[in-house]
C-alpha positions as CSV (number, residue, x, y, z in Angstrom):
1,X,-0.8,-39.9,13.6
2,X,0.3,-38.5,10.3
3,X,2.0,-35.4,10.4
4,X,0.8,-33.4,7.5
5,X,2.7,-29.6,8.1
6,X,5.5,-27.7,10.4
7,X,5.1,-24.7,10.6
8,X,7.1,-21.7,12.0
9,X,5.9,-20.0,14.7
10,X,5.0,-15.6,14.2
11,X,6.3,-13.3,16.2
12,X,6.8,-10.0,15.7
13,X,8.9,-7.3,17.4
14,X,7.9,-4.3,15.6
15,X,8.8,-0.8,16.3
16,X,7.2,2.3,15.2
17,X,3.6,1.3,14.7
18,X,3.4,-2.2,12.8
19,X,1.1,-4.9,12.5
20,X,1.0,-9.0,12.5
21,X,2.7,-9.4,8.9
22,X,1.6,-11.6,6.2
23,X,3.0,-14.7,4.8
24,X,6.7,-13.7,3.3
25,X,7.9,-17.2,3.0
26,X,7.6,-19.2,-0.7
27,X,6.7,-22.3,0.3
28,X,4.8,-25.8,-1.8
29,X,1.2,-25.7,-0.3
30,X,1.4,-28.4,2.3
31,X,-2.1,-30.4,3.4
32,X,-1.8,-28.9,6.8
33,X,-2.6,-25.5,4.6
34,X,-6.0,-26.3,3.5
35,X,-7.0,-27.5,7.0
36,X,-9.6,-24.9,8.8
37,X,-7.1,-24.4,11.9
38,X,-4.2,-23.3,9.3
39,X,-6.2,-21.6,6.7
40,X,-9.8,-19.9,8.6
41,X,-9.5,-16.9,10.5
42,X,-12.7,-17.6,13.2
43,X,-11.5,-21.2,13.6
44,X,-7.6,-20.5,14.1
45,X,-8.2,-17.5,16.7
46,X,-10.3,-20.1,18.4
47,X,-7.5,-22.6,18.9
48,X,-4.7,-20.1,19.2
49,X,-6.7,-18.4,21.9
50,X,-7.6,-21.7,24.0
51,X,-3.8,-22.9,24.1
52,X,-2.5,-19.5,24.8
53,X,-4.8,-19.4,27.7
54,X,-3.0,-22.6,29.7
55,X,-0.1,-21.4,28.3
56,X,-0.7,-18.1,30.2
57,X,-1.2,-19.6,33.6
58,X,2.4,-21.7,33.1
59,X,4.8,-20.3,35.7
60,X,7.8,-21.2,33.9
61,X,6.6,-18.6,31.1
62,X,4.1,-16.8,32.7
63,X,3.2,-13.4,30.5
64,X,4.9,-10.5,33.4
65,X,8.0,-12.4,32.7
66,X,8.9,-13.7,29.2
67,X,10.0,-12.6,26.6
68,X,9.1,-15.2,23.4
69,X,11.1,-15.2,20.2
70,X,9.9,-16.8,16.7
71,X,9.9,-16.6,12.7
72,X,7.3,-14.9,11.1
73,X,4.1,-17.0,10.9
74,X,3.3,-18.6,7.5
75,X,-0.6,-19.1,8.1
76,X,-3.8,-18.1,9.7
77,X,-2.7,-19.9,13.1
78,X,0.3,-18.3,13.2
79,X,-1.4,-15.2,12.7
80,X,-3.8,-15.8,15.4
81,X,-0.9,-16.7,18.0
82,X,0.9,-13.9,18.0
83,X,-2.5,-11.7,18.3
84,X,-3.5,-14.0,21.3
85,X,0.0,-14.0,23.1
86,X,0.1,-10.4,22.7
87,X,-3.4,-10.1,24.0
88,X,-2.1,-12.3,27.3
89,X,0.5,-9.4,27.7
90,X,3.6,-12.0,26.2
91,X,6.5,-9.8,24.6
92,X,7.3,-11.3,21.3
93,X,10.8,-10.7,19.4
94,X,11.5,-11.7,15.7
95,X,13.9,-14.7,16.6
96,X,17.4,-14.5,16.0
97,X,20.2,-17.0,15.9
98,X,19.6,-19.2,19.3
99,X,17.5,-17.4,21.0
100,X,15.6,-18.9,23.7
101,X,12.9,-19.6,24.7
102,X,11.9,-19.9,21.1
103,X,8.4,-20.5,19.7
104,X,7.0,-22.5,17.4
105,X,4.0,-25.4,16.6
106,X,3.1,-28.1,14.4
107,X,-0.3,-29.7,12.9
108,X,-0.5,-33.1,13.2
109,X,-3.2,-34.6,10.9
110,X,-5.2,-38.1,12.3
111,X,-5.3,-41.0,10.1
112,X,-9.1,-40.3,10.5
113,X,-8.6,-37.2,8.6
114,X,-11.0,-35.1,10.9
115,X,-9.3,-34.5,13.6
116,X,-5.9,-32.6,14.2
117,X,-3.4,-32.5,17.0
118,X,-2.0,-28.7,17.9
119,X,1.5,-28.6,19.8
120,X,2.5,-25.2,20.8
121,X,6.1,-25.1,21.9
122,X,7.8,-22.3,23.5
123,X,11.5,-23.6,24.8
124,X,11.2,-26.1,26.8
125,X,8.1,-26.5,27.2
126,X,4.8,-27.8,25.5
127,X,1.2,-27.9,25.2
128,X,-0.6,-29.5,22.8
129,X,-4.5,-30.8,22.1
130,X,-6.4,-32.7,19.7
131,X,-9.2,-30.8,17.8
132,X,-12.3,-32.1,16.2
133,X,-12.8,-30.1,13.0
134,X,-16.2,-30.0,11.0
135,X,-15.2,-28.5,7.0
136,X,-18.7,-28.0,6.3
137,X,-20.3,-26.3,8.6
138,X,-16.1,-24.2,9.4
139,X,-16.4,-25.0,12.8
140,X,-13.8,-26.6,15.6
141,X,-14.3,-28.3,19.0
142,X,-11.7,-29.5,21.3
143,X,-11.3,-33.5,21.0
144,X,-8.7,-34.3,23.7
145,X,-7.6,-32.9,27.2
146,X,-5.4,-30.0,27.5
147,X,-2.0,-31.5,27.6
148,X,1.2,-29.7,29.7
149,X,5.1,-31.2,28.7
150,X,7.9,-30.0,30.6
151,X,6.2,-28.4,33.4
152,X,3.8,-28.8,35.8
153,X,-0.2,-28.9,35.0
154,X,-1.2,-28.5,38.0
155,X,-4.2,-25.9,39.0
156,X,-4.5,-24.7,35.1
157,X,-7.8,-24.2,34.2
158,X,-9.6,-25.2,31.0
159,X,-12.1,-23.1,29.8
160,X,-14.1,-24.5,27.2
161,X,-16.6,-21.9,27.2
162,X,-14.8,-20.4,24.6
163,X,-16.0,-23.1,22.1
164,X,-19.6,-22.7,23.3
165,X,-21.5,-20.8,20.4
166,X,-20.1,-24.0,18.1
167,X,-22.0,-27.2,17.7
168,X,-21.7,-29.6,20.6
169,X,-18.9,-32.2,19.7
170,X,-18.0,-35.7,21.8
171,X,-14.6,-35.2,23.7
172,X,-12.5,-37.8,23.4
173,X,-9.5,-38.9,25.5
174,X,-6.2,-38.5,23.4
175,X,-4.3,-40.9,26.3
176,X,-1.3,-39.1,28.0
177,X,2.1,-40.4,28.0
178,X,4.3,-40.9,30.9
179,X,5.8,-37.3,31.0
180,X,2.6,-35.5,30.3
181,X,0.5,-33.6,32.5
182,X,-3.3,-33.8,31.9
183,X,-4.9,-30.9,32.6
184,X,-8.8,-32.3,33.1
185,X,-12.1,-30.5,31.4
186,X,-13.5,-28.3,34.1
187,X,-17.0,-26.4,34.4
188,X,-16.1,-22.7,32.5
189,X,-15.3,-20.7,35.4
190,X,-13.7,-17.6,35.0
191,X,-10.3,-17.9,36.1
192,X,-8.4,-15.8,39.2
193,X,-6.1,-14.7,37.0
194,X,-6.7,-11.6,34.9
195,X,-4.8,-12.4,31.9
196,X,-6.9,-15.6,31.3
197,X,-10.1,-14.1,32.0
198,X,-9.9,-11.5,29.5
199,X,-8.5,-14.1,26.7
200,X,-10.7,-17.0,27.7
201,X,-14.6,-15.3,28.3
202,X,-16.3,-15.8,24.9
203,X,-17.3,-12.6,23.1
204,X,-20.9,-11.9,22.5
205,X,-22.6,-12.5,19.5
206,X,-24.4,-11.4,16.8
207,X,-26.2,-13.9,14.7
208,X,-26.2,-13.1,11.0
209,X,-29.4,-12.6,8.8
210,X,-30.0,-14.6,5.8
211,X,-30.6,-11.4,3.9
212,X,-28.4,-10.4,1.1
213,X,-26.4,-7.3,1.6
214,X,-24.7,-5.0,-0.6
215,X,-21.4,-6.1,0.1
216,X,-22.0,-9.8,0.0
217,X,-20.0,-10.7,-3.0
218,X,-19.8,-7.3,-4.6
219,X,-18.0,-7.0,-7.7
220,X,-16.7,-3.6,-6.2
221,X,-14.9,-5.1,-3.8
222,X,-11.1,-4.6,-5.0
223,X,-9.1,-7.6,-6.5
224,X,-5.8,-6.0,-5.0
225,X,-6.0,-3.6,-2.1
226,X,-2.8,-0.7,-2.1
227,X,-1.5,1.4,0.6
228,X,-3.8,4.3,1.2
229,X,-1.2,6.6,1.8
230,X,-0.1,6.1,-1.9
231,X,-4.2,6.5,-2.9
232,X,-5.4,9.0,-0.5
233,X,-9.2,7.0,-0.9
234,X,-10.3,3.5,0.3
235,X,-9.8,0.5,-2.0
236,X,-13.8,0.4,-1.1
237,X,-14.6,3.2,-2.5
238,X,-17.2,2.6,-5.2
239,X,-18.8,0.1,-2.4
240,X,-18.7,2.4,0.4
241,X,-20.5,5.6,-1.3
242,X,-23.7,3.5,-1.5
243,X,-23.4,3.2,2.4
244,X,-24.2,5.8,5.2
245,X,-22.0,6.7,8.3
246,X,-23.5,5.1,11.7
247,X,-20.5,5.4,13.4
248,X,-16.7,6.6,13.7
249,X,-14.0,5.5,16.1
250,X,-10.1,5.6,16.3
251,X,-8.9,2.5,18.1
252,X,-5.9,3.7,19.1
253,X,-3.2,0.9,19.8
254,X,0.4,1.0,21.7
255,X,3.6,1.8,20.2
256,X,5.2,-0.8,18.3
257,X,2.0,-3.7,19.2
258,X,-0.9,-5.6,18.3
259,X,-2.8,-5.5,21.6
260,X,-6.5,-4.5,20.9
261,X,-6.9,-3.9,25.0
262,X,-10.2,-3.7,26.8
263,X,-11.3,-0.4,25.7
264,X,-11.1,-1.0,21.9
265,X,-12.4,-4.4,22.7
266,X,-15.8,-2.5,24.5
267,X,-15.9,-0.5,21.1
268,X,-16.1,-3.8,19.2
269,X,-19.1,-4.8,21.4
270,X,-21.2,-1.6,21.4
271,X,-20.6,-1.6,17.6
272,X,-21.3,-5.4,17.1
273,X,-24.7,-4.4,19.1
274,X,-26.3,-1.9,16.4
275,X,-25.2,-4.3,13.7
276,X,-27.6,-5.4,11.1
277,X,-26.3,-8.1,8.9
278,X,-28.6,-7.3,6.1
279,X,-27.9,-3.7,5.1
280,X,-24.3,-3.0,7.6
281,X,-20.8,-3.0,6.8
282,X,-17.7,-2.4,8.8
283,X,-14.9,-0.6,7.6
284,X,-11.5,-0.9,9.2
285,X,-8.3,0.9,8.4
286,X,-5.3,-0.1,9.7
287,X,-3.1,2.9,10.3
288,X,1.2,3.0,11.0
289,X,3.3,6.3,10.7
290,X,6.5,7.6,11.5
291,X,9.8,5.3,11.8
292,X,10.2,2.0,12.0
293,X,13.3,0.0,13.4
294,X,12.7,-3.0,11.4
295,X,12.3,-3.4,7.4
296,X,8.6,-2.8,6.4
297,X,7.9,-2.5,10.0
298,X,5.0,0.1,9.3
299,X,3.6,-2.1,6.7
300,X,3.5,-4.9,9.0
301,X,2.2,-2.8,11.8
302,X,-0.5,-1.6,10.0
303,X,-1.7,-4.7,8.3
304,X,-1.6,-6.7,11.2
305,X,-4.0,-4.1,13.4
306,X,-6.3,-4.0,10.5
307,X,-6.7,-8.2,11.2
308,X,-6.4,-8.2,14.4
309,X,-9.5,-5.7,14.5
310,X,-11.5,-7.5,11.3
311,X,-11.0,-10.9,13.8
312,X,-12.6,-9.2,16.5
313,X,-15.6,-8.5,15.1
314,X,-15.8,-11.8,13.1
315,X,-15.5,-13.5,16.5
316,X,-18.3,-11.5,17.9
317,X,-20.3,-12.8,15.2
318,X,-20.1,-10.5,12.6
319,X,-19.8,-12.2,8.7
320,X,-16.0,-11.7,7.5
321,X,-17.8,-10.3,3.6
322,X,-19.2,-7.4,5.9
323,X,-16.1,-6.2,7.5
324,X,-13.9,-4.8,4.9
325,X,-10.2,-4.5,5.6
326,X,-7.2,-2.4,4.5
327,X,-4.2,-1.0,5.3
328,X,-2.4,2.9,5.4
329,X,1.6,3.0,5.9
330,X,4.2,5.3,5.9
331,X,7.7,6.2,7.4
332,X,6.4,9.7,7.7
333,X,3.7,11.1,9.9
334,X,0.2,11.5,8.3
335,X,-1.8,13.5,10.8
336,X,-3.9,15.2,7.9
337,X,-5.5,12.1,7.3
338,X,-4.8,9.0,9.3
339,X,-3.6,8.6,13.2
340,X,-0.4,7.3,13.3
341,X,-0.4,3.9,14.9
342,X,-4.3,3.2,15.3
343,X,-7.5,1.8,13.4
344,X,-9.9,3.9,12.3
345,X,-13.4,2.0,12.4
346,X,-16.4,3.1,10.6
347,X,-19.7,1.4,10.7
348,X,-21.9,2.1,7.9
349,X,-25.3,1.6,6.8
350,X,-26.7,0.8,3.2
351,X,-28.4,4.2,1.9
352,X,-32.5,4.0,1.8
């Protein structure tokens, strides 16, 4: 195996209302980078959300219980772990001088080029898998059993169901070493425990029309999107006047988190339902006001809950041009226009 990129690890102890934050560390683009796990939103949540779900059912960091600390993720992945550990219910902390159990992962490239190895490491403990990954048609399939280092793997269960609207791809075995715990491919059941249930069962999905919509490559789409407490309008304004209201909902998040939970989650579906790909938009605003404990911690907040919500509905199947994304932050509270640590979701429909 060639390893291609190291990468650190998000995690985000935010305060106030904050979201998963961007990339804030200069780096030389790295091969790992232009990979579909590091760099595509669909195929990253996909593989973050798989791992997270064995690492879930690990006793030794089970969700109730630990507390995980990392550096501030520098990709896609990154970005997609700390939504899916968060989702499990896993406390995350920005890390700080030797702090344990620490998280972190690295990309291993095969000499084959196609496929990719994904260790996850939190303290301790491990768990890594080989993914099969097709650049053409930006889609991902697991290529390996689950493997479990430093604990046990016992009675974990694999639930490759999650990989199941994706072309078919043959599994291969990656060949365990001595202290490795397979965990084997099992028939997708759902699992007894909650947490893994809710982060494992795929979402529904909506298949996309090949019709060309409005917002397919609009030149009204802004080049550089700025805070909307600073603009009082969307940066999709132009866009969005040539678009109709369908529907309006506040997904209303905790204090200080990412976690969509399953009510915003139903909101997603019932949306996703009355979706038509050939005249429909979404439009999400990511909202965090009031005071922060952190630096930028409402900038974060509220950029991190507008992806976190945009990934939700790409998962369920919507096309990432038709969900339209931004961002509205302040250290004061903006009632008059903007909840203060929720999204505000509008579906909207092309005018006649």
């Amino acid at each position: 195996m060639i390893r291609v990129s190291t990468c650190a690890l998000l995690v985000i102890a935010l305060s106030a209302c904050g979201t998963s934050p961007k990339k804030t560390v200069t780096q030389p683009v790295s091969a790992s980078e232009g990979s579909l796990i590091a760099s595509n939103q669909s195929v990253a949540a996909l593989v973050a959300r798989d791992l997270v779900g064995v690492m879930s059912q690990i006793d030794a960091i089970a969700p109730a219980q630990t507390v995980l600390y990392a550096n501030r993720p520098e990709d896609q992945f990154g970005e997609q772990m700390v939504a899916a550990l968060q989702d499990a219910g896993y406390r995350l902390r920005l890390a700080q001088a030797d702090q344990e159990p620490l998280l972190s992962y690295i990309i291993e490239q095969d000499i084959t080029k196609s496929d990719y190895t994904v260790i996850v490491t939190a303290g301790m403990i491990k768990v890594k898998r080989r993914y099969s990954v097709n650049e053409l048609q930006q889609m991902v399939q697991p290529a390996s059993s689950i493997y479990v280092l430093g604990a046990s793997g016992d009675n974990i269960e694999v639930n490759d169901a999650l990989f199941a609207n994706q072309r078919p791809s043959s599994l291969a075995s990656n060949g365990a070493q001595a202290d490795e715990t397979p965990v084997a491919f099992a028939t997708p059941v759902a699992s007894k425990k909650e947490i893994v249930k809710n982060a494992l069962v795929p979402e529904p999905v909506v298949e996309p029309k090949p019709a060309a919509n409005i917002a397919l490559n609009s030149d009204l789409k802004p080049k550089t999107k700025l805070n909307m407490y600073q603009t009082r309008q969307s940066n999709f304004e132009a866009l969005l006047d040539q678009f109709d209201t369908v529907r309006r909902e506040i997904m209303v998040f905790p204090n200080d988190s990412l976690v969509m939970g399953s009510t915003n989650k139903q909101l997603t579906t019932q949306i996703v339902t009355n979706f038509r790909a050939d005249s429909d938009v979404v439009s999400i605003i990511g909202c965090s006001h009031g005071k922060s404990a952190i630096d930028d911690g409402n900038q974060i907040l509220a950029n991190g809950r507008a992806e976190r919500v945009k990934d939700e509905f790409i998962l369920a199947g919507v096309q990432a041009e038709l969900v339209l994304h931004e961002a509205c932050w302040a250290n004061v509270h903006f009632d008059e226009m903007m909840p203060r640590r929720g999204v505000v979701v509008t579906h909207k429909r092309k005018l006649n």
